[in-house]
C-alpha positions in Angstrom: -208.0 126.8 -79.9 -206.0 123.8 -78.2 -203.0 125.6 -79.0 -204.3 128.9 -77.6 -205.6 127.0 -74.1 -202.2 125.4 -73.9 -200.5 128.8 -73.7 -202.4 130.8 -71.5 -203.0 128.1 -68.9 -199.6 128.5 -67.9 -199.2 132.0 -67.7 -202.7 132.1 -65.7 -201.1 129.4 -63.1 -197.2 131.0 -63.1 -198.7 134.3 -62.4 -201.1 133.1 -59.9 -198.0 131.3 -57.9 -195.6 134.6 -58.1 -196.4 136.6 -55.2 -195.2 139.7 -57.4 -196.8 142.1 -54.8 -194.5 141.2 -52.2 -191.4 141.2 -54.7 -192.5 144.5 -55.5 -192.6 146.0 -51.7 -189.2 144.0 -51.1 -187.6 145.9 -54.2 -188.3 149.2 -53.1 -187.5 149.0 -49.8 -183.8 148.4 -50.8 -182.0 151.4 -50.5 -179.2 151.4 -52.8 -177.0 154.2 -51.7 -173.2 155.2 -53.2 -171.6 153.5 -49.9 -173.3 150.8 -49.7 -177.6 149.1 -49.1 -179.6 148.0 -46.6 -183.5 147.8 -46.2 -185.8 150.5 -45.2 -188.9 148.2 -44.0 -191.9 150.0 -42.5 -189.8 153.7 -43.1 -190.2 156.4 -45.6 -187.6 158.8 -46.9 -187.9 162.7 -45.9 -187.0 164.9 -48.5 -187.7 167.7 -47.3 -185.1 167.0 -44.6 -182.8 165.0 -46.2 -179.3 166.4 -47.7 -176.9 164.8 -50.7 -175.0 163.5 -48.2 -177.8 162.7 -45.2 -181.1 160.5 -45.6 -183.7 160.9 -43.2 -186.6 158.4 -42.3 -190.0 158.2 -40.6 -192.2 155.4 -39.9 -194.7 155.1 -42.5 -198.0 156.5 -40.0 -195.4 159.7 -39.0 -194.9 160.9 -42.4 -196.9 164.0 -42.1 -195.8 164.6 -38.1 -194.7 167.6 -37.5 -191.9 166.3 -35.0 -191.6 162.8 -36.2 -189.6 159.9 -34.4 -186.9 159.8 -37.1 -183.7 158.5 -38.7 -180.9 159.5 -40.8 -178.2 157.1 -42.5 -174.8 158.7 -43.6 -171.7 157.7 -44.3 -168.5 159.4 -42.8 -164.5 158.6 -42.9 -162.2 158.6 -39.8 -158.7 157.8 -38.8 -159.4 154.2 -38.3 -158.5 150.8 -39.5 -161.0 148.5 -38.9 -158.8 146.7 -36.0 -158.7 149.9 -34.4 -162.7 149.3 -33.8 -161.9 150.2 -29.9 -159.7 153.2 -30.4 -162.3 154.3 -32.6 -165.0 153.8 -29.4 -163.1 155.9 -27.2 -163.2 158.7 -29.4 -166.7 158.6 -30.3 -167.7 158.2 -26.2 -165.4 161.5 -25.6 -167.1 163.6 -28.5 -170.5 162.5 -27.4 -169.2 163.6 -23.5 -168.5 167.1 -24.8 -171.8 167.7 -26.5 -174.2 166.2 -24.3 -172.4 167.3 -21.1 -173.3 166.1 -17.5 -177.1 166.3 -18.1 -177.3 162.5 -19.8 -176.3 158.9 -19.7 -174.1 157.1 -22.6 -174.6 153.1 -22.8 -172.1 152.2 -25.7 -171.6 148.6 -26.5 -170.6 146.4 -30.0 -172.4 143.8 -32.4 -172.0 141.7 -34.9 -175.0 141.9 -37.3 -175.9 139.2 -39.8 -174.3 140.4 -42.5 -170.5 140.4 -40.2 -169.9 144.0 -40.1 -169.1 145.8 -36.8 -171.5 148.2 -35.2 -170.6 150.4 -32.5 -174.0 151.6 -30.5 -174.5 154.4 -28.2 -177.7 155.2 -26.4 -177.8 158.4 -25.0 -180.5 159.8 -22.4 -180.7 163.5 -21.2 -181.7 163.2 -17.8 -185.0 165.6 -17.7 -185.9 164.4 -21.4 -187.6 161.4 -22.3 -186.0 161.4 -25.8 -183.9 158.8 -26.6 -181.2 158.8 -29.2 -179.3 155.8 -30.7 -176.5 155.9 -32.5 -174.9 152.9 -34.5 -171.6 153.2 -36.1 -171.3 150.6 -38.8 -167.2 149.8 -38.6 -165.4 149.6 -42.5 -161.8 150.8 -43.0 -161.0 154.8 -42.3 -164.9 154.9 -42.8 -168.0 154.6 -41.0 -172.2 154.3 -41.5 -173.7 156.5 -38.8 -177.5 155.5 -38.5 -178.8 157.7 -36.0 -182.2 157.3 -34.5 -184.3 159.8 -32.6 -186.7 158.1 -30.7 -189.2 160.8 -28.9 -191.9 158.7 -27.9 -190.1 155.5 -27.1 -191.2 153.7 -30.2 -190.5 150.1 -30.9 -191.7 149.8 -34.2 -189.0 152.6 -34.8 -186.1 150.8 -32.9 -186.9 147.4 -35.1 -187.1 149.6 -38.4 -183.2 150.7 -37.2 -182.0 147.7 -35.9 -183.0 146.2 -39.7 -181.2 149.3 -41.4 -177.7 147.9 -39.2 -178.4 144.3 -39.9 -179.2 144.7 -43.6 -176.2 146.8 -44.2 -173.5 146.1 -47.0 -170.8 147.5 -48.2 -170.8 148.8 -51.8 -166.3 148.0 -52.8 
């Protein structure tokens, strides 16, 4: 009986320490994609509008929405080289002029996340729209990671749900 009390006292107290719970939700919201993972914290995939080659995200609360704030992460190649980060700027700026027109505003700036890659973020505004539309271009060589938000309610919890898609980002070589 000694014997028997000696093992399962240990397991009772090494499973009482291990928060497995939270190593559980940490797991799965690790998205480990062909190009590359980051986190998905507070988001859920949408299927029904995601493609093989574009994931789409809602907050948690907007899964059933109708016309959800929203995210999709895809990857994408370019002319680039990494070092031709601003190059790479200026062509993104004049292909976002010629879709959106003279009826918005594009704020573009750069980053450095966490994890050292290069981000390249545009926020674009239509003037008689209160929809707001991120896009962050996660630099790698003649590639890119285009996380797009669409923000139509001016959400925070969805901007910090993007912000830790950029920042958690890594490359798969």
């Amino acid at each position: 009986m000694k014997k028997l009390l000696l093992l399962i006292i240990p397991i009772i107290f090494l499973t009482g320490c291990i928060p497995t719970q939270l190593l559980r939700g940490r797991e799965t919201n690790v998205v480990n994609a062909s190009f590359g993972t980051y986190r998905i914290d507070g988001l859920v995939k949408r299927s029904d509008h995601s493609s093989a080659t574009k994931t789409f995200y809602v907050l948690e609360k907007d899964k059933y929405t109708t016309t959800p704030d929203n995210v999709s992460v895809e990857v994408g190649t370019n002319y680039y080289s990494k070092s031709q980060m601003n190059t790479f700027k200026t062509a993104i700026q004049l292909q976002l002029y010629s879709q959106v027109g003279r009826d918005a505003t594009i704020v573009g700036n750069g980053i450095t996340t966490t994890k050292g890659n290069n981000v390249l973020k545009f926020i674009i505004k239509k003037k008689n729209d209160n929809t707001e539309v991120t896009q962050y271009y996660i630099i790698g060589d003649h590639k890119h990671v285009l996380v797009h938000e669409t923000n139509f309610n001016k959400n925070t919890d969805l901007n910090v749900a993007v912000y830790n898609i950029v920042d958690t980002f890594e490359w798969k070589e």
